[in-house]
Biopython code that builds the backbone (N, CA, C, O; Angstrom):
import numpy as np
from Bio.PDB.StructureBuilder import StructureBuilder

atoms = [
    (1, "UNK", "N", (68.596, 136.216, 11.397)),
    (1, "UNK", "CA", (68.663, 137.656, 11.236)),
    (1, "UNK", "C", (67.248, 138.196, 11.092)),
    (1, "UNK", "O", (66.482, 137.848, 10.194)),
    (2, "UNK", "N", (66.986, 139.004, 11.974)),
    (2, "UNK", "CA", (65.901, 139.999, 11.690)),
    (2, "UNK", "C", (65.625, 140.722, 10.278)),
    (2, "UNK", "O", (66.539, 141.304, 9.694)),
    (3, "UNK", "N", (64.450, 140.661, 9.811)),
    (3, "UNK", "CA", (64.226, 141.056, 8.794)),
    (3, "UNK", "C", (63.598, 142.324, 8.899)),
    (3, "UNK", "O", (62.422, 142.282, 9.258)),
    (4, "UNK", "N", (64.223, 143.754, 8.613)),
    (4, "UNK", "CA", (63.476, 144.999, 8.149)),
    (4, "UNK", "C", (62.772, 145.198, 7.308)),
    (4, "UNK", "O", (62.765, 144.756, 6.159)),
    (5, "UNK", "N", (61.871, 146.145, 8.009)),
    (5, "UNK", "CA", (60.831, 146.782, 6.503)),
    (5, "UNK", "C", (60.709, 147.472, 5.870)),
    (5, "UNK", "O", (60.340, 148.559, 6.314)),
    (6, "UNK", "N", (60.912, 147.338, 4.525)),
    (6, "UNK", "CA", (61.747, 148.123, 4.081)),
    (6, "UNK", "C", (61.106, 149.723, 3.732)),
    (6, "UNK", "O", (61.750, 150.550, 3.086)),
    (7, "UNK", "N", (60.099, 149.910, 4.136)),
    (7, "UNK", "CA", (59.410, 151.555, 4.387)),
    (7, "UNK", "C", (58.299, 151.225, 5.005)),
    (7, "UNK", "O", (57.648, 150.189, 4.872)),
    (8, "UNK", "N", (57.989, 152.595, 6.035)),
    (8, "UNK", "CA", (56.836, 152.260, 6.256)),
    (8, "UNK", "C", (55.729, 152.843, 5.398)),
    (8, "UNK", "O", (56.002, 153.380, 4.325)),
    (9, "UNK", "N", (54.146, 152.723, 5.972)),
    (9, "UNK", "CA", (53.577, 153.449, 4.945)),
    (9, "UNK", "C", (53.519, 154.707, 4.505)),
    (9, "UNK", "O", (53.262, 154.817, 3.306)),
    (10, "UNK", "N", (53.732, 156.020, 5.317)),
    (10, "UNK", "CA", (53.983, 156.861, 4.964)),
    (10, "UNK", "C", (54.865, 157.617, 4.048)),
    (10, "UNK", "O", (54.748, 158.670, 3.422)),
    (11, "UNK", "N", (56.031, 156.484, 4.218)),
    (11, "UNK", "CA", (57.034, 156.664, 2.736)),
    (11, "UNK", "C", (56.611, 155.788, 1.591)),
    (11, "UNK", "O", (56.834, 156.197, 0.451)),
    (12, "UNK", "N", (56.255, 155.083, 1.701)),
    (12, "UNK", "CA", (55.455, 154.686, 0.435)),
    (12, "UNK", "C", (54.275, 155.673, -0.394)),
    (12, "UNK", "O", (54.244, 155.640, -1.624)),
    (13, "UNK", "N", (53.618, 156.270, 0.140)),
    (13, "UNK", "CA", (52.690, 157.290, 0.175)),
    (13, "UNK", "C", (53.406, 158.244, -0.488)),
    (13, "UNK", "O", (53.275, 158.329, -1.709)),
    (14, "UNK", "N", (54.086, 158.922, 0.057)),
    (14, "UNK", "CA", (55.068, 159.930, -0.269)),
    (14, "UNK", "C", (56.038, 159.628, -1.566)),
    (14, "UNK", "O", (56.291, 160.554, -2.336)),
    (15, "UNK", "N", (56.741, 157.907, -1.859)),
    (15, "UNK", "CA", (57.269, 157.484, -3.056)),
    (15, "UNK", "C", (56.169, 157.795, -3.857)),
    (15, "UNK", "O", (56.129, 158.924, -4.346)),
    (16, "UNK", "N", (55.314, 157.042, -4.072)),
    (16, "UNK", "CA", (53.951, 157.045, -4.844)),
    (16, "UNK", "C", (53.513, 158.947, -5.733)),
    (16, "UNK", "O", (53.616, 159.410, -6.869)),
    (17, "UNK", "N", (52.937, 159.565, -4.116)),
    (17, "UNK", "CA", (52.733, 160.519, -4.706)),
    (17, "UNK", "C", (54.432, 161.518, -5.305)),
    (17, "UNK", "O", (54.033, 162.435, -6.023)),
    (18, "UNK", "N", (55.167, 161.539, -5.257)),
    (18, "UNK", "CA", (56.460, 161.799, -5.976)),
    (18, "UNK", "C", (56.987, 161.670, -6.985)),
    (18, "UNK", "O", (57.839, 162.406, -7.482)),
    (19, "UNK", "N", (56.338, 160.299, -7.584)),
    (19, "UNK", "CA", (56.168, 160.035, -8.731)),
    (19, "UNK", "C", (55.347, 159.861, -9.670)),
    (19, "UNK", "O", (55.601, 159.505, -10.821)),
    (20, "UNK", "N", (53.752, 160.249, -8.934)),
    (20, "UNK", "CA", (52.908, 160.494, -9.879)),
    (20, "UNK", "C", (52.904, 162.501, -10.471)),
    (20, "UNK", "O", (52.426, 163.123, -11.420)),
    (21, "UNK", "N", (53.681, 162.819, -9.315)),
    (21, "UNK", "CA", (53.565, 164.585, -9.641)),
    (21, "UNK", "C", (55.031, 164.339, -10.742)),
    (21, "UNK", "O", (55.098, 164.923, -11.823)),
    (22, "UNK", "N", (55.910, 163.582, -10.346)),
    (22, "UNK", "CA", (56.766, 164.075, -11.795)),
    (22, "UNK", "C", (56.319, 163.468, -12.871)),
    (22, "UNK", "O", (56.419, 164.064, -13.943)),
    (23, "UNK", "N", (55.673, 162.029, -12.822)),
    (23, "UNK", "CA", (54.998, 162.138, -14.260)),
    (23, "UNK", "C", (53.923, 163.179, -14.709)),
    (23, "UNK", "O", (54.052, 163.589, -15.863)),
    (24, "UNK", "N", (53.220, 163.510, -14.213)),
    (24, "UNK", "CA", (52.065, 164.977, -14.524)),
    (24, "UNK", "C", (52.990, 165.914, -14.673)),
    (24, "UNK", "O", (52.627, 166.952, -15.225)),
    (25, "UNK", "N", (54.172, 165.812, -14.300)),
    (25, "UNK", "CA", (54.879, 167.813, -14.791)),
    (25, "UNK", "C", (55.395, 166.952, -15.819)),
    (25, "UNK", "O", (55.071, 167.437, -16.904)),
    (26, "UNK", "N", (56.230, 165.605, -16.005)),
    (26, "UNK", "CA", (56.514, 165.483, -17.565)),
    (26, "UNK", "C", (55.666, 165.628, -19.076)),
    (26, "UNK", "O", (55.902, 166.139, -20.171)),
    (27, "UNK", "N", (54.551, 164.869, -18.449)),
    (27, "UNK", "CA", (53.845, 165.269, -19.892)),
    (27, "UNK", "C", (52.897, 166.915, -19.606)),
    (27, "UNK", "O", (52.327, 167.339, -20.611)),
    (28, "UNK", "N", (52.819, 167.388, -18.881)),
    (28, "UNK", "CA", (52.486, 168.733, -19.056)),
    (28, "UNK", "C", (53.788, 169.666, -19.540)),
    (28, "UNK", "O", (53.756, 170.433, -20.502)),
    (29, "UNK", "N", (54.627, 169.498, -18.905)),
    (29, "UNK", "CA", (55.988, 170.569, -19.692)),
    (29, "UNK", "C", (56.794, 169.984, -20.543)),
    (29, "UNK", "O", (57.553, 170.793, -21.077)),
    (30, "UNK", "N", (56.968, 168.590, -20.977)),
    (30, "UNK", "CA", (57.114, 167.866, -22.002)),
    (30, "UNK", "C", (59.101, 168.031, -21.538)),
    (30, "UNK", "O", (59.621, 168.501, -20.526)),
    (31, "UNK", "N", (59.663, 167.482, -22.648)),
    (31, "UNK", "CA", (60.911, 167.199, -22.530)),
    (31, "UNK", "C", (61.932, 169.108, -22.474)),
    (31, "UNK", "O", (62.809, 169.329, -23.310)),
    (32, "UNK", "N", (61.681, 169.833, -21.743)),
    (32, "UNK", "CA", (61.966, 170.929, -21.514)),
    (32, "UNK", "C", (63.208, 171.092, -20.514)),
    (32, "UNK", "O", (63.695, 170.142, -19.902)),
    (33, "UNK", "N", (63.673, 172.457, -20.421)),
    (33, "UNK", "CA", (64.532, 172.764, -19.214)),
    (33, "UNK", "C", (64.172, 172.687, -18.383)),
    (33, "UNK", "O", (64.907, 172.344, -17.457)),
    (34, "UNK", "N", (62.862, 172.943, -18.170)),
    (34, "UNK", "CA", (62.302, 172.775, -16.827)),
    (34, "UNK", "C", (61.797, 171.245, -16.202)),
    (34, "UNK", "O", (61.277, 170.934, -15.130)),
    (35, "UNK", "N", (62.119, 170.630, -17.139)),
    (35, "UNK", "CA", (62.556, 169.138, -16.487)),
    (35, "UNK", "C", (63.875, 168.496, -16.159)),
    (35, "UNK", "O", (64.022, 167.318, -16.483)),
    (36, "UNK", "N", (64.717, 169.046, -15.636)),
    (36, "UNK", "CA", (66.249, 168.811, -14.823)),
    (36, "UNK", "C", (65.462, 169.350, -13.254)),
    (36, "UNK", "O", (65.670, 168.787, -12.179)),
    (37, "UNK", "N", (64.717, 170.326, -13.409)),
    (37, "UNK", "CA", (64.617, 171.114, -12.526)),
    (37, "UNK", "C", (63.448, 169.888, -11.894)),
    (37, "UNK", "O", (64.247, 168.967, -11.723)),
    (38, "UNK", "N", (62.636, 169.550, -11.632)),
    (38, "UNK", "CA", (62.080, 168.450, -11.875)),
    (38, "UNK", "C", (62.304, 167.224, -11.561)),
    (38, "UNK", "O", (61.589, 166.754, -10.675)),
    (39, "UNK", "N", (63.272, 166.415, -12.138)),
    (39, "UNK", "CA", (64.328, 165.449, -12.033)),
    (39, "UNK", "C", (65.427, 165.734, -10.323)),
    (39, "UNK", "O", (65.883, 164.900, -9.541)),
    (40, "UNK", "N", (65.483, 166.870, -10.320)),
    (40, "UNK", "CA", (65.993, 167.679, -9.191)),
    (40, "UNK", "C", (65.276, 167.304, -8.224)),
    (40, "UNK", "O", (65.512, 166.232, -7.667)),
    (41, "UNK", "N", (64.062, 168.268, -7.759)),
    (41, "UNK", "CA", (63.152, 167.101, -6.875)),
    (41, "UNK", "C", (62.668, 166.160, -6.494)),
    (41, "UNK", "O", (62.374, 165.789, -5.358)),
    (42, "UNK", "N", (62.569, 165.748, -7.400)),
    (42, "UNK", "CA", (62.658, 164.304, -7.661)),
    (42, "UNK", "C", (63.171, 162.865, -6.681)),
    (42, "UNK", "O", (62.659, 162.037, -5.927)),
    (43, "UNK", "N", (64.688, 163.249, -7.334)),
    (43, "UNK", "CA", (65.928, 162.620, -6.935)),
    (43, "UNK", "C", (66.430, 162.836, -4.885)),
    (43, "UNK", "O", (66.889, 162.092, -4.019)),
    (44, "UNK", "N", (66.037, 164.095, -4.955)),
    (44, "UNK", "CA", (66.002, 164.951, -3.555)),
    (44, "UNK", "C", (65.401, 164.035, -2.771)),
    (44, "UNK", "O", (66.015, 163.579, -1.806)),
    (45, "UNK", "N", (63.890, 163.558, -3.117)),
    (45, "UNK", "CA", (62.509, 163.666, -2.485)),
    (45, "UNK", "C", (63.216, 161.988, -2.046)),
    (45, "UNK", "O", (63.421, 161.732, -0.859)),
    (46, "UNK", "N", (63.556, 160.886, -3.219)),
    (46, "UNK", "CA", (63.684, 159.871, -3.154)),
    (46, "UNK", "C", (65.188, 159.718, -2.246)),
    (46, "UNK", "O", (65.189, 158.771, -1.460)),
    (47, "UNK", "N", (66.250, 160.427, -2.284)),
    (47, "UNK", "CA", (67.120, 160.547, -1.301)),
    (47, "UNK", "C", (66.757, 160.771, -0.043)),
    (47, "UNK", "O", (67.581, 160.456, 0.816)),
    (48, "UNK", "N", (65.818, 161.199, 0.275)),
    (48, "UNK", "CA", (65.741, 161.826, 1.903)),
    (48, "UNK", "C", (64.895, 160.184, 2.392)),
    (48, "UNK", "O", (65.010, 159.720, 3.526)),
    (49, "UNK", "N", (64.190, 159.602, 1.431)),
    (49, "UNK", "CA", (63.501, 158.487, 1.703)),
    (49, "UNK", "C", (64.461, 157.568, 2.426)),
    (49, "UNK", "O", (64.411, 157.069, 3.550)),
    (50, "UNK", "N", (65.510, 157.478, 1.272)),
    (50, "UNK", "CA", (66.349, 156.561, 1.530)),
    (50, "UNK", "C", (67.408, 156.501, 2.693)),
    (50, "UNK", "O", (67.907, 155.442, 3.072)),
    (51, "UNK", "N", (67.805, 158.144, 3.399)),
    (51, "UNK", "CA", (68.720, 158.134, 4.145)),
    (51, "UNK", "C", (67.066, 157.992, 5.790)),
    (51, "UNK", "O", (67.390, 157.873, 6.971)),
    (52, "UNK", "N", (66.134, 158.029, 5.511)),
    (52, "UNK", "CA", (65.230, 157.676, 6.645)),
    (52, "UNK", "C", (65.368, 156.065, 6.506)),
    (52, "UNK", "O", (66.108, 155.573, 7.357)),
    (53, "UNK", "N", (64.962, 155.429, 5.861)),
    (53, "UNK", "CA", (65.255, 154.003, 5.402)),
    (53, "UNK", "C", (66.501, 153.491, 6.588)),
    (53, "UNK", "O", (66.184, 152.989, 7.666)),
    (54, "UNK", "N", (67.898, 153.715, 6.178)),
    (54, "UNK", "CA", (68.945, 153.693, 6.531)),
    (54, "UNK", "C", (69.279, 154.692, 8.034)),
    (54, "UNK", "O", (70.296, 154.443, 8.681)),
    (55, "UNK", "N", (68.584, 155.503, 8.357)),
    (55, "UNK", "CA", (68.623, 155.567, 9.927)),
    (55, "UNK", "C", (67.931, 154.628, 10.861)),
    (55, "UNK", "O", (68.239, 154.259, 11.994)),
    (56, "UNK", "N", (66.581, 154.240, 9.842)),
    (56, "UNK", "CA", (65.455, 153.413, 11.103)),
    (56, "UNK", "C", (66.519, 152.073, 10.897)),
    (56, "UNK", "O", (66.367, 151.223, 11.774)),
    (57, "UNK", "N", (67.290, 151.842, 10.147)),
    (57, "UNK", "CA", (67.868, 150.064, 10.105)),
    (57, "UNK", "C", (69.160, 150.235, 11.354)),
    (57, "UNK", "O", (69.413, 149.352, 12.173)),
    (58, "UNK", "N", (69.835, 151.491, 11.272)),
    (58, "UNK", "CA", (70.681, 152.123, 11.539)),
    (58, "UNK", "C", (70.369, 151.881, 13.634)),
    (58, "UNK", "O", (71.083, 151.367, 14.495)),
    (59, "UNK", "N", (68.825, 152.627, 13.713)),
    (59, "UNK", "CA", (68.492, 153.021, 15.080)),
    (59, "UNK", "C", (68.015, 151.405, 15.285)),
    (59, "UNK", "O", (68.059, 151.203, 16.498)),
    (60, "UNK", "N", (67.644, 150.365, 14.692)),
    (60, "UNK", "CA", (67.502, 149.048, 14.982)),
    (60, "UNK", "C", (68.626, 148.048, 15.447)),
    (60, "UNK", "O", (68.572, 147.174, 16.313)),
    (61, "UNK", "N", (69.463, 148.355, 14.781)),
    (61, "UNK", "CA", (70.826, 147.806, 14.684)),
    (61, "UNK", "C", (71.365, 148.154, 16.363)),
    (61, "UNK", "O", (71.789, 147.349, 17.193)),
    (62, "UNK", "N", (71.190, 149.494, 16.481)),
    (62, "UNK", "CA", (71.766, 149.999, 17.544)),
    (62, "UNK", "C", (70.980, 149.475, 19.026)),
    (62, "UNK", "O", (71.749, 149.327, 19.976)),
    (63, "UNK", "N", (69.619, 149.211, 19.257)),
    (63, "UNK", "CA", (68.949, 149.038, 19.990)),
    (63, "UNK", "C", (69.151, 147.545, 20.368)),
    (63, "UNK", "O", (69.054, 147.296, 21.570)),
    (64, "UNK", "N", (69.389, 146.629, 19.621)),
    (64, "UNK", "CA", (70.016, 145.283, 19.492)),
    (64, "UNK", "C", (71.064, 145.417, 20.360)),
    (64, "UNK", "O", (71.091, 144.771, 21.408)),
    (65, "UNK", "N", (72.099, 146.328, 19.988)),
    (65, "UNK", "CA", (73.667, 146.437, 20.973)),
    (65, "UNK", "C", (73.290, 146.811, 22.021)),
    (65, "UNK", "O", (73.817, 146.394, 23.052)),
    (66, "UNK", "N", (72.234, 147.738, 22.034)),
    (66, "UNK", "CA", (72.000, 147.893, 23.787)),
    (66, "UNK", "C", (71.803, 146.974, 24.408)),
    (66, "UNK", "O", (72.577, 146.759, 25.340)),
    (67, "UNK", "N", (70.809, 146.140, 24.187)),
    (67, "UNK", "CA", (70.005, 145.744, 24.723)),
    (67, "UNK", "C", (71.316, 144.041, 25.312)),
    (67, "UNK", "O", (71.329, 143.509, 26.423)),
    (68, "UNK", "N", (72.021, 143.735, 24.318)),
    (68, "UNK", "CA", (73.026, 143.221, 24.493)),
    (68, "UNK", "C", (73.772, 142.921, 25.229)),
    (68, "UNK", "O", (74.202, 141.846, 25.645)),
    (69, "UNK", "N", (74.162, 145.114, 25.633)),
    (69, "UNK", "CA", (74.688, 145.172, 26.447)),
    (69, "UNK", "C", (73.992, 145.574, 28.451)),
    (69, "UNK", "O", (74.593, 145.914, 29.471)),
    (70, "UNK", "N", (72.825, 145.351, 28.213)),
    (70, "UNK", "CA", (72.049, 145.382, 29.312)),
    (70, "UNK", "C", (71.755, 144.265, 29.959)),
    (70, "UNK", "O", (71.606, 144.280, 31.181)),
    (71, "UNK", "N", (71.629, 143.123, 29.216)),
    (71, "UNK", "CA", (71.827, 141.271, 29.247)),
    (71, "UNK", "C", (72.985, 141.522, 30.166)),
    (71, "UNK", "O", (72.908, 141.800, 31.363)),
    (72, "UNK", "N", (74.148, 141.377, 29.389)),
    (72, "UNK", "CA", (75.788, 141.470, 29.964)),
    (72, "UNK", "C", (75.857, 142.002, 31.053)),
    (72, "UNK", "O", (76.349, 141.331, 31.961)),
    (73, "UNK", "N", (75.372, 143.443, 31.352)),
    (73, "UNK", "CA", (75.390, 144.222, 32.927)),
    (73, "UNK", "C", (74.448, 143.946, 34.156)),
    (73, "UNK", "O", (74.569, 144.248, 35.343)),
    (74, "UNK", "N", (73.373, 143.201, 33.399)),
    (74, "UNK", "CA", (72.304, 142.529, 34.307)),
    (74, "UNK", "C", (72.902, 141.941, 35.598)),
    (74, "UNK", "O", (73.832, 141.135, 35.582)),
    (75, "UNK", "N", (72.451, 142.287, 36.448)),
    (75, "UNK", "CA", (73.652, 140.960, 37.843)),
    (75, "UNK", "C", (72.219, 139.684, 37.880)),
    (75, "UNK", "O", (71.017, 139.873, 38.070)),
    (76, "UNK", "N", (73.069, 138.274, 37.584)),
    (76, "UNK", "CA", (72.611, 137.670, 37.607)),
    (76, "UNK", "C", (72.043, 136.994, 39.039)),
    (76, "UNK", "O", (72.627, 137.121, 40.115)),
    (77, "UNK", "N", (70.845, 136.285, 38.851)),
    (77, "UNK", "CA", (69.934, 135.749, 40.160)),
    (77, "UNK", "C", (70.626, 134.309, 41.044)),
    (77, "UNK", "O", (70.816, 133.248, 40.450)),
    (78, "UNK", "N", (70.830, 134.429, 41.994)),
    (78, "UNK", "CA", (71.083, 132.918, 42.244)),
    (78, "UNK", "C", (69.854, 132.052, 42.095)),
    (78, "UNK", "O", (68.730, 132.523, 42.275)),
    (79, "UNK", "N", (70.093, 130.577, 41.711)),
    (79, "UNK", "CA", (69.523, 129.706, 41.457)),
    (79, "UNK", "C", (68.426, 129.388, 42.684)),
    (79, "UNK", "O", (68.841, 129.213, 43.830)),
    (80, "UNK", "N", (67.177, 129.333, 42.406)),
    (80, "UNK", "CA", (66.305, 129.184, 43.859)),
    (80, "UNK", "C", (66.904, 128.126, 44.701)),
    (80, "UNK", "O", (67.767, 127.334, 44.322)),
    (81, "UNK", "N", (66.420, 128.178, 45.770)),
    (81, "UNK", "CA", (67.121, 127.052, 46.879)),
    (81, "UNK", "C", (68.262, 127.262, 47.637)),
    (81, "UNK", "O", (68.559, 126.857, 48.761)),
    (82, "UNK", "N", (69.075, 128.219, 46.545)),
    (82, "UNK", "CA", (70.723, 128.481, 47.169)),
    (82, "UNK", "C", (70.536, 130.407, 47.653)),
    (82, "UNK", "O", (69.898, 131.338, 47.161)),
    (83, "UNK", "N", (71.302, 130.295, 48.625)),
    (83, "UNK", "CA", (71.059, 131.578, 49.204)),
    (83, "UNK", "C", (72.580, 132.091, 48.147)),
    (83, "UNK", "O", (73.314, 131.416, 47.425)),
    (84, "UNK", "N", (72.573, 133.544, 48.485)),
    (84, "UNK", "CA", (73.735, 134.066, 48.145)),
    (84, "UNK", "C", (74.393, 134.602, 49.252)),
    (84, "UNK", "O", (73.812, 135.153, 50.187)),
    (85, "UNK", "N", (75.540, 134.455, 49.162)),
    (85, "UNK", "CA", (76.551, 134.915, 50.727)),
    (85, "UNK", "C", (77.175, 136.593, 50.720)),
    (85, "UNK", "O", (77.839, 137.008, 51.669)),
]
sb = StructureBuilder()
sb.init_structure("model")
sb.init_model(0)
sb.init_chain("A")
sb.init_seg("    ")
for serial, (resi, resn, name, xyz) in enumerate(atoms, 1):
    if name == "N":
        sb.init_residue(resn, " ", resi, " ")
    sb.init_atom(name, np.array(xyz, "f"), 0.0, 1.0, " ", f" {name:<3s}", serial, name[0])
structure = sb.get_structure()
């Protein structure tokens, strides 16, 4: 089995900085209402990661079946030496 990766760098980048801005709004606005709001983006930011995650495995998966099925529809070569009739 092929092994995926599991982000590339740009979502790592993006995890990273996501969670260094909600730690800086936690200890700047401290345990407040305006940390759900916060937690909100948050959660958002790390969801959208994850459903990109799960399309690129998704669009891999799928490219495999093509390709599968392009093998299968291929018309095969006769063997050198032998003509075909």
């Amino acid at each position: 089995m092929k092994v995926i990766k599991s982000s590339d760098p740009w979502s790592i980048v993006i995890i990273v900085l996501t969670v260094g801005l909600f730690v800086l709004a936690l200890f700047l606005k401290g345990f407040t209402h305006d940390l759900l709001l916060e937690s909100g983006v948050f959660l958002v930011s790390a969801k959208l990661i994850l459903m990109a995650k799960r399309n690129a495995e998704t669009e891999s998966r799928l490219e495999q079946h093509l390709n599968q099925i392009k093998e299968l529809l291929a018309p095969k070569e006769p063997p050198t030496g032998e003509r075909a009739l």
